[in-house]
Wavefront OBJ file of the C-alpha trace (Angstrom):
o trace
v 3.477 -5.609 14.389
v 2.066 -7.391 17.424
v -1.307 -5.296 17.108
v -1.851 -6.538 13.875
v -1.756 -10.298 14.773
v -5.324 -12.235 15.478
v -6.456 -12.623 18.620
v -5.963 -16.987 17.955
v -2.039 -16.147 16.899
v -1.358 -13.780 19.927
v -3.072 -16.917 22.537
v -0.967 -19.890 20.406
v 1.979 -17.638 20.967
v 1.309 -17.260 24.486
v 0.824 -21.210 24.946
v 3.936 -21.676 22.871
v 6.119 -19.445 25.201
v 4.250 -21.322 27.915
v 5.698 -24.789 26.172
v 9.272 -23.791 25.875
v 9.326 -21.858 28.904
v 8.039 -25.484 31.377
v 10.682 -27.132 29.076
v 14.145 -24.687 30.025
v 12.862 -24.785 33.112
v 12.660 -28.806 33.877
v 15.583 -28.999 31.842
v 17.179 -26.872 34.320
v 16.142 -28.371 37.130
v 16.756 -32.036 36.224
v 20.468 -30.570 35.161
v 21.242 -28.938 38.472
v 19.523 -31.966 40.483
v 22.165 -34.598 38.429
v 25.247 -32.310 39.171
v 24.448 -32.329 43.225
v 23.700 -36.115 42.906
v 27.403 -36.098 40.845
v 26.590 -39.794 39.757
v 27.504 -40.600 36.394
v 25.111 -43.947 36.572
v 22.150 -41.843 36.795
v 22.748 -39.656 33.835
v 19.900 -41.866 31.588
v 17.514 -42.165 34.138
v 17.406 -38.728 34.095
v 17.314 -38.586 30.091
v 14.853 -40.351 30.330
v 13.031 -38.354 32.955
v 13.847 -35.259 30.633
v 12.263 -37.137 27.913
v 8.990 -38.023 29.573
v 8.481 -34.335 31.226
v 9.410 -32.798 28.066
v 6.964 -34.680 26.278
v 4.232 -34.801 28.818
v 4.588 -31.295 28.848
v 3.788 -30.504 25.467
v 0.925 -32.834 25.497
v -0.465 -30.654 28.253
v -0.054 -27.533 27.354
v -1.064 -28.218 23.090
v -4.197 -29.670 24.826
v -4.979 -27.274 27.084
v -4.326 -24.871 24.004
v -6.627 -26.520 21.652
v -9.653 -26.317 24.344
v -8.935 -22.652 25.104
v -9.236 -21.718 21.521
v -12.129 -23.755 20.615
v -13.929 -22.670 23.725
v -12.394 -19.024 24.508
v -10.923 -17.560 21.072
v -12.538 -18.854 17.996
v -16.199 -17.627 20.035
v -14.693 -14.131 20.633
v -13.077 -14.074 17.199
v -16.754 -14.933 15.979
v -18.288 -12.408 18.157
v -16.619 -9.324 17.767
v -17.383 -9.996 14.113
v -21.128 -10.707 14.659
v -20.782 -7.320 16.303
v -18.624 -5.547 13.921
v -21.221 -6.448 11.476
v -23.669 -5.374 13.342
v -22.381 -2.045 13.665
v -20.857 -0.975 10.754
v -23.147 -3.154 8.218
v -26.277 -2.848 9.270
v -26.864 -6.755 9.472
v -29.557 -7.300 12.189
v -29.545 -11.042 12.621
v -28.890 -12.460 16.045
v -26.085 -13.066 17.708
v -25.079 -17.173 17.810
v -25.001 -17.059 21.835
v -24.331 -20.764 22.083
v -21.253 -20.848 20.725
v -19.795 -18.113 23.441
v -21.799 -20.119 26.044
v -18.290 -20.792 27.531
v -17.567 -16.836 27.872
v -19.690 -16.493 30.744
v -22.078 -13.159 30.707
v -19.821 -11.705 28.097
v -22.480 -12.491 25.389
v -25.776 -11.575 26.900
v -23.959 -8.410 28.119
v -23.073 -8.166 24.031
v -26.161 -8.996 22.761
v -27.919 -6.574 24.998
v -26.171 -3.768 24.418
v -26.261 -4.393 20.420
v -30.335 -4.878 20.963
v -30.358 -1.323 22.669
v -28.421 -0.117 19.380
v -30.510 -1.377 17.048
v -33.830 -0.339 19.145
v -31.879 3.309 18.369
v -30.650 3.107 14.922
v -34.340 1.751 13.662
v -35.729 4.773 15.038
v -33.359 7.224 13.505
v -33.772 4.686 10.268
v -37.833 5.571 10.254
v -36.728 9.254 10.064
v -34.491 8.661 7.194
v -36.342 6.186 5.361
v -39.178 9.338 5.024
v -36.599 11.470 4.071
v -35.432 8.934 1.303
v -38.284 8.095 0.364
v -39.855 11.896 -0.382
v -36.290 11.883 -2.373
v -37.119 8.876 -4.061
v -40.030 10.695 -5.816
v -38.863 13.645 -6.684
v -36.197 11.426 -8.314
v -38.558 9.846 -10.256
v -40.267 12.872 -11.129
v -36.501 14.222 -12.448
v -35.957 11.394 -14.197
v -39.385 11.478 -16.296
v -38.988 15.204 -16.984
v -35.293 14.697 -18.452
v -36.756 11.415 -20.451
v -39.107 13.545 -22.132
v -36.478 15.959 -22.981
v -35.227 15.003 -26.407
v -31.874 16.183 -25.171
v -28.776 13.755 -24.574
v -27.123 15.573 -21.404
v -24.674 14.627 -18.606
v -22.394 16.200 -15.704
v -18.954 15.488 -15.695
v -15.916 16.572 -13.371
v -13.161 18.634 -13.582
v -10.625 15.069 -14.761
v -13.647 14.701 -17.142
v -15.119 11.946 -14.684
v -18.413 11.104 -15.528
v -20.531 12.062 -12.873
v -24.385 11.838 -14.576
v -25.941 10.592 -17.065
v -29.692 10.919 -18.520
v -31.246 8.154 -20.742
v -30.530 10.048 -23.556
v -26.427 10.131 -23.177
v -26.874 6.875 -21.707
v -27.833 5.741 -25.535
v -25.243 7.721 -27.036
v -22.253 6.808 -25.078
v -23.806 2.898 -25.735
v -22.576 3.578 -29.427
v -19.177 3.241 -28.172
v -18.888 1.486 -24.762
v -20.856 0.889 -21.879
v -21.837 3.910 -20.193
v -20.339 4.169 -16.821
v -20.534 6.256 -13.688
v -17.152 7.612 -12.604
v -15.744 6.768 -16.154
v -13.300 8.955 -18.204
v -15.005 10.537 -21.404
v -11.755 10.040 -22.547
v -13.274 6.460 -23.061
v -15.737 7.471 -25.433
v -14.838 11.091 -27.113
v -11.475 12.175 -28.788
v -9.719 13.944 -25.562
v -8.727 16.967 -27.792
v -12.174 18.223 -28.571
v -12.706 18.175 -25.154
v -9.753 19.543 -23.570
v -10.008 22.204 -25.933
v -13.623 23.343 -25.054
v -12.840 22.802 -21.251
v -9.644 25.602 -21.597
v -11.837 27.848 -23.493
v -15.182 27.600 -20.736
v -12.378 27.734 -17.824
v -11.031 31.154 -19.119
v -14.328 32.406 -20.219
v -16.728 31.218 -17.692
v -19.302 31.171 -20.666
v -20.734 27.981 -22.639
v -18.927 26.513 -25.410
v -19.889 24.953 -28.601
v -17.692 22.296 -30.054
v -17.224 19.315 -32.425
v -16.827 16.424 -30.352
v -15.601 12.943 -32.093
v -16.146 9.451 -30.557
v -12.789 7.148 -29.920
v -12.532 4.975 -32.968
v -13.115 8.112 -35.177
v -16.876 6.890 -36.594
v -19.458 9.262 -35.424
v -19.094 13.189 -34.507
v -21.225 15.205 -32.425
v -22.457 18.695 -31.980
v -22.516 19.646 -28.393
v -22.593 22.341 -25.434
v -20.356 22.459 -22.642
v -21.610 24.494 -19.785
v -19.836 25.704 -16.524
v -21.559 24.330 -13.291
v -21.352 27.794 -11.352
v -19.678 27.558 -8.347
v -18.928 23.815 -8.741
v -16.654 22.319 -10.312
v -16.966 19.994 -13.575
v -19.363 20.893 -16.688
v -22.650 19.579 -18.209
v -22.191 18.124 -21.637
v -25.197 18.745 -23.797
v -25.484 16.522 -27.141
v -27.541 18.672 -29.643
v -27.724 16.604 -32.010
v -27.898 13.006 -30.824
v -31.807 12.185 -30.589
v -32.240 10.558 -34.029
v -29.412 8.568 -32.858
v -30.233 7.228 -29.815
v -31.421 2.961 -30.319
v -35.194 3.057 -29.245
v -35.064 1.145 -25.970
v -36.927 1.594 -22.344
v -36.801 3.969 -19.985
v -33.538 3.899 -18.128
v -32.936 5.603 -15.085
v -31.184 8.834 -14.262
v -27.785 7.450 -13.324
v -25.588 9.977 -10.748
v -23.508 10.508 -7.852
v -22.598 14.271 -7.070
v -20.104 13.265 -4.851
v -17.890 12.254 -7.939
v -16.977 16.073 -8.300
v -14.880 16.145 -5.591
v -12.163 14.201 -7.611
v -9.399 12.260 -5.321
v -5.903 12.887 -5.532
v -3.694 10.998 -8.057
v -2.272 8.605 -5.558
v -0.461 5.865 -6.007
v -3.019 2.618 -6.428
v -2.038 0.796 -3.101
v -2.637 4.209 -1.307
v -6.262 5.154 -2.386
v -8.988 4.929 0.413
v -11.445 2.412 -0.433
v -14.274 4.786 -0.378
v -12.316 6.227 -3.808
v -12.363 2.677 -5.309
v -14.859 1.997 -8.292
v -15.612 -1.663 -8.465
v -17.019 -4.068 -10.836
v -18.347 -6.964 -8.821
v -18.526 -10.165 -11.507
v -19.702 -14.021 -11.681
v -19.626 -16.897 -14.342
v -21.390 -19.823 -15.426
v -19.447 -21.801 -17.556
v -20.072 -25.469 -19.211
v -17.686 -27.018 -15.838
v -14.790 -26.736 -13.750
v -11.838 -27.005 -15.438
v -10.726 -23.650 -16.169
v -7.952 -25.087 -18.991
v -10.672 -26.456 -21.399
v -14.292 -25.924 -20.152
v -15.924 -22.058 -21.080
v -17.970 -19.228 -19.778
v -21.412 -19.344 -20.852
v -22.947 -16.726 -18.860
v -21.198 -13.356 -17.498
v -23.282 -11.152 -15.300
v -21.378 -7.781 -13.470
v -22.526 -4.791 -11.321
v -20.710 -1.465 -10.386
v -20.182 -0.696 -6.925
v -19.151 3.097 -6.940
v -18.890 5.306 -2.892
v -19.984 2.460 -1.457
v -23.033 1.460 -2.979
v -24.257 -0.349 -6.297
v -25.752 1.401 -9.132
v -28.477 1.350 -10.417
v -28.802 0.568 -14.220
v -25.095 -0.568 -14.360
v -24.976 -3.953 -15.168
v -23.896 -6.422 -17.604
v -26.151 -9.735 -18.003
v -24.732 -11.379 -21.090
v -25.504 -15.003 -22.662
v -21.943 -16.527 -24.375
v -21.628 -19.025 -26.540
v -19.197 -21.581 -25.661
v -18.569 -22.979 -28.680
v -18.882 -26.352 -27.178
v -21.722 -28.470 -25.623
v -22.940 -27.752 -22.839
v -23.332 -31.167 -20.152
v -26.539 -31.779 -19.047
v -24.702 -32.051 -15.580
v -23.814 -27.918 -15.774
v -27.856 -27.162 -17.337
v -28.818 -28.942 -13.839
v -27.258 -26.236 -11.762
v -27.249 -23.079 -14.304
v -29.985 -23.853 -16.472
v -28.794 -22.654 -19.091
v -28.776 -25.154 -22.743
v -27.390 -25.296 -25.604
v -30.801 -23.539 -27.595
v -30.064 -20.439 -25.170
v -26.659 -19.603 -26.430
v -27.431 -19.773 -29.837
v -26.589 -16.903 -31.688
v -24.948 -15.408 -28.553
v -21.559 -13.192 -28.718
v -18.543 -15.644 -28.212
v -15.977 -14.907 -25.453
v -14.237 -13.151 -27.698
v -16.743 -10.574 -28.056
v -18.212 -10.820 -24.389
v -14.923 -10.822 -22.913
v -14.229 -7.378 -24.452
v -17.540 -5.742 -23.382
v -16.799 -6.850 -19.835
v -13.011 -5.457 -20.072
v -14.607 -1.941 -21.449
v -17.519 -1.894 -18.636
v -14.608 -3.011 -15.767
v -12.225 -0.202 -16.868
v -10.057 1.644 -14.512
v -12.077 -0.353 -11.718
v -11.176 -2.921 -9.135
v -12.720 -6.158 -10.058
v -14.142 -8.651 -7.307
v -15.764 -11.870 -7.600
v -16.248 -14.908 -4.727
v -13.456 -17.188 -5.850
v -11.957 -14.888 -8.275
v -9.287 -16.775 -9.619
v -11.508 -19.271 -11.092
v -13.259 -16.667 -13.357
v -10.142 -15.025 -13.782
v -8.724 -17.918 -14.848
v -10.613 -18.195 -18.077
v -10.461 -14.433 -18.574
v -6.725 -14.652 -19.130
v -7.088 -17.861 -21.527
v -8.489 -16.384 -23.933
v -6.991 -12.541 -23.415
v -5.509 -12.549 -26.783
v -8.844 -13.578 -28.057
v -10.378 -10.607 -26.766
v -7.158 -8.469 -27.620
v -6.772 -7.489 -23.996
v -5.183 -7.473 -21.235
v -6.431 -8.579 -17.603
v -4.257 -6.230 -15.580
v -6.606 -5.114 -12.988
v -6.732 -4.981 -9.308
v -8.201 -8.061 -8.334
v -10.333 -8.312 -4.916
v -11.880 -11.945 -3.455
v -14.662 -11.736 -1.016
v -13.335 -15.139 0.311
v -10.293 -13.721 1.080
v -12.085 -10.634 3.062
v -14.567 -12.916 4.915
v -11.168 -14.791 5.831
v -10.059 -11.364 7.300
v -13.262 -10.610 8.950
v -14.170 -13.567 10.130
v -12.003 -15.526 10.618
v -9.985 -18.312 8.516
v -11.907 -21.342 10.669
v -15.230 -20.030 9.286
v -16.838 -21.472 6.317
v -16.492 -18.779 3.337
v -18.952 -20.078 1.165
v -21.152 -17.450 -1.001
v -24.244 -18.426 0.740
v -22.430 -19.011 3.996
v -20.793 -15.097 3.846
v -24.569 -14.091 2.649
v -26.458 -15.470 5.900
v -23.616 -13.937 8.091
v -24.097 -10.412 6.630
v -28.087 -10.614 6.339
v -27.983 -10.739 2.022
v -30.986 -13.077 0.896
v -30.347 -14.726 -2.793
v -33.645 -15.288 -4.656
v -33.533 -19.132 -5.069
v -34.666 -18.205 -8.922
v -31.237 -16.326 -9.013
v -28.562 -18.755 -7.321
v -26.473 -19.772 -10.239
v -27.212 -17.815 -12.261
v -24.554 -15.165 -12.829
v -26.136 -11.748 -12.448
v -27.601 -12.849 -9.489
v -24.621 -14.330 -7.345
v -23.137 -10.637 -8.964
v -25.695 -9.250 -7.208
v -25.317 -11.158 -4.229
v -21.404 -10.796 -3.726
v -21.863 -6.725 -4.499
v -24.198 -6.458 -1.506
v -21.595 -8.539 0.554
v -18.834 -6.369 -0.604
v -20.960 -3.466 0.128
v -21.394 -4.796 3.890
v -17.804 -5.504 4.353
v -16.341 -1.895 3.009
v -17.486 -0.306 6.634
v -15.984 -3.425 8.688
v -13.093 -3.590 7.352
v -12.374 0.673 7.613
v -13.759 -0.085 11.199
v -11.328 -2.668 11.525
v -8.021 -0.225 10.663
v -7.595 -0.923 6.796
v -8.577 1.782 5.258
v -6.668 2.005 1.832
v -6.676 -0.635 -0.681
v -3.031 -1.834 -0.041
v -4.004 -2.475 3.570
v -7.247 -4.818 2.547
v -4.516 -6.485 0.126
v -1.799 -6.860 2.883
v -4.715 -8.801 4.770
v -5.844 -10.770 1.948
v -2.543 -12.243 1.227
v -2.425 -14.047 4.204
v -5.300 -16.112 3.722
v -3.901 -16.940 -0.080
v -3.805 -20.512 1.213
v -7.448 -20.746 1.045
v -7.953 -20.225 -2.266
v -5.370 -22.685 -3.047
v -7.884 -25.480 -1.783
v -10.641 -24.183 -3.348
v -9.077 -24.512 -6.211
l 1 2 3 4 5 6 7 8 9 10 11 12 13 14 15 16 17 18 19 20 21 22 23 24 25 26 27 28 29 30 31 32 33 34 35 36 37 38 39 40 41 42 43 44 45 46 47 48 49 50 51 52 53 54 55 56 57 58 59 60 61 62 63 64 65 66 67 68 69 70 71 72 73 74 75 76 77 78 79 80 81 82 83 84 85 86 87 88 89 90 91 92 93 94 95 96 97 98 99 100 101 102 103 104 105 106 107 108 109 110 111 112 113 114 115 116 117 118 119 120 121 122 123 124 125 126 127 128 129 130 131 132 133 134 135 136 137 138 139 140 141 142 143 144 145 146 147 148 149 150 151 152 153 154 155 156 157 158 159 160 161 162 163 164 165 166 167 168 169 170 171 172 173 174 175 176 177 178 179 180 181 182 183 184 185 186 187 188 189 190 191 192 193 194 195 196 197 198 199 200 201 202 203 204 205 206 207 208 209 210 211 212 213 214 215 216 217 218 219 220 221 222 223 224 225 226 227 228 229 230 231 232 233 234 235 236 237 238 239 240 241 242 243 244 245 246 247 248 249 250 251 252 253 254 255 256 257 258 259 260 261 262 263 264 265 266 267 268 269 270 271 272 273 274 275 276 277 278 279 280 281 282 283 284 285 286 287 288 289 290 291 292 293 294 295 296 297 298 299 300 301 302 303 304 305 306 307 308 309 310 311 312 313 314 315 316 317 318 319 320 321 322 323 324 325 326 327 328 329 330 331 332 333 334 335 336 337 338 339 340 341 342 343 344 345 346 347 348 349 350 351 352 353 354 355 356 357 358 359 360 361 362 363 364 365 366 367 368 369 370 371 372 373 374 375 376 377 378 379 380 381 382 383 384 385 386 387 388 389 390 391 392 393 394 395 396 397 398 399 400 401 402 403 404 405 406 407 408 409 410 411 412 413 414 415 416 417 418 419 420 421 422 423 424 425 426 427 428 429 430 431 432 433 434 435 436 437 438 439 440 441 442 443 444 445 446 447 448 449 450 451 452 453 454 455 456 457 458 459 460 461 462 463 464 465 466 467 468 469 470
């Protein structure tokens, strides 16, 4: 228990003990000092006396307390952050020296060593960035080839966990829901067809031709299910979906191969949150009043091992069904002209419960834009029962509750840079809080939590800070 308390809490405890320790003590010695005087005159002088240490005392002690951690604590709290975030984030601004100024050489001896660190990790960086990049093309080269193949195709796992997707199964499982890395194809097809297939390839070892039928029973397709050798999982070949497919651009080749290796069924709490999917979400709404103003803007990215992904993203217009003040356009810029003809939040609300499915969702502030999820749930014929993460709350645990948690405060911390064309605008403060979310994974698995219960165990400490947000 004790090595889970902050630094701040262990040295308030310490001055506490200090407190109540000087005051047994005096009381003590004022107590044997009136029984050897054995003078029953004296016993309010020395009250009084007991009154006066007592409360000089305290005064002491709670101010010598209050310089210690403004001068000692809060700087090392804020430094072996600044660190942490150096190391395990890859955030390269500089260390705020004058506010450990009162730590003697502790902080030049810190920010020289993390100098010598980064001198060593932008040198292996060169070496991978020329690996990643020579990747990078032959991606692209990949991802024309299969575009030009007028075949719908993707990889799944051996739960049926999506695990790739080209552009042309990316326009097939559109038809039906948002197409989503690490998402069940129980989602989209009739689980039957498929379980079926999958027995018969598993006993066989050879492909398998079957009838596949999408969820709400309106469209069938013809398709291929082929083993993956020695891996496990299939490919899922769509014969017959070309004429189907909406004519749109060219999307990329969507993928992580490290979705094969499926996780164990464990309880929620229990997963590591490297096995988390999460859907990373802002508003813009006509004001602040959760009870009666509305969302006119929801924007959403996937964050999936770590990292976001690429062409997984919702950036969606709503109507309100009200005006919109001229005070909200200000900040948002978004009018009353642009939502016209948009999906209500009926309508948008459902598309961003299908594309947040099974995942974690996270937002800066999140019970605000919660908050007018769940109004108008039945609306959307839904229900908001997801795991609920606030990047608040986790700067709280990383940095510190005395810190300002801000999204552009947490974003100059961790080195994130919001286009000023983006700020307020939902996608883009999406954007922004997915690449802080990304940066804080490592810290906090660096800093012991590393399943999702532990992060929430954390969180709930620093609920009080969302209460005056709010």
């Amino acid at each position: 228990m004790l090595n889970r308390l902050s630094l701040r809490l262990r040295i308030f405890l310490f001055f506490l003990l200090l407190a109540v320790g000087g005051l047994v003590i005096s009381s003590l010695a004022l107590w044997v000092s009136y029984q050897r005087m054995n003078d029953p005159a004296l016993i309010g002088a020395y009250i009084f006396a007991g009154i006066l240490i007592a409360f000089g005392l305290v005064a002491l002690i709670v101010g010598v307390w209050l310089l210690f951690d403004d001068h000692v604590a809060k700087p090392i709290e804020r430094l072996s952050a600044q660190l942490r975030a150096r190391a395990h984030a890859g955030v390269s601004t500089d260390l705020d020296l004058q506010a450990a100024r009162y730590l003697g050489d502790l902080a030049p001896a810190a920010a020289g060593l993390a100098e010598q660190l980064t001198e060593t990790a932008m040198t292996t960086a060169e070496a991978v960035a020329a690996e990643t990049a020579h990747l990078a093309t032959e991606k692209q080269r990949l991802t024309a080839l299969l575009t030009e193949i007028p075949i719908a195709m993707l990889l799944a796992g051996p739960k049926h966990q999506i695990v790739l997707y080209d552009a042309q199964a990316a326009g097939v499982l559109a038809q039906i829901a948002p197409p989503r890395l690490n998402a069940s194809l129980f989602d989209y097809l009739e689980s039957t067809g498929l379980t079926d297939a999958y027995r018969e390839m598993s006993k066989t070892g050879l492909d398998v031709d079957c009838t596949l039928t999408s969820v709400d029973g309106r469209q069938s397709y013809s398709a291929r299910m082929k083993p993956l050798g020695d891996a496990p999982g299939y490919m899922l070949v769509f014969e017959d979906s070309v004429a189907r497919i909406p004519p749109e651009g060219a999307r990329p080749l969507v993928y992580d191969f490290d979705l094969l290796d499926t996780p164990g069924d464990d309880v929620f709490e229990d997963r590591p949150l490297r096995d988390l999917c999460f859907v990373v979400f802002d508003t813009e709404t006509t004001g602040l009043l959760p009870h009666k103003d509305e969302i006119v803007q929801i924007g959403a990215v996937r964050v999936i091992k770590g990292r976001i992904v690429e062409g997984e993203q919702l950036d969606m217009l709503v109507d309100p069904g009200i005006p919109i003040p001229a005070a909200s356009t200000r900040v948002h810029k978004i009018n009353d002209a642009m939502v016209l003809g948009a999906p209500d939040i009926a309508k948008a609300g459902l598309i961003f419960h299908q594309f947040s499915r099974d995942a974690v969702i996270v937002a800066h502030n999140a019970p605000f834009d919660m908050a007018f999820l769940h109004r108008h749930a039945k609306r959307m014929g839904v229900e908001w029962t997801h795991p609920v993460l606030d990047t608040v709350l986790l700067s709280a645990v990383l940095f510190g509750a005395s810190e300002t948690h801000t999204l552009d405060a947490v974003c100059a911390r961790l080195g994130v840079t919001i286009p000023a064309t983006l700020r307020h605008t939902a996608l883009g403060d999406a954007v922004a809080t997915a690449e802080v979310l990304v940066r804080m994974l490592p810290m906090l698995t660096a800093r012991g939590m590393a399943t999702f219960g532990d992060v929430i165990a954390e969180t709930r400490k620093h609920g009080r800070l969302l209460e005056d947000l709010n």
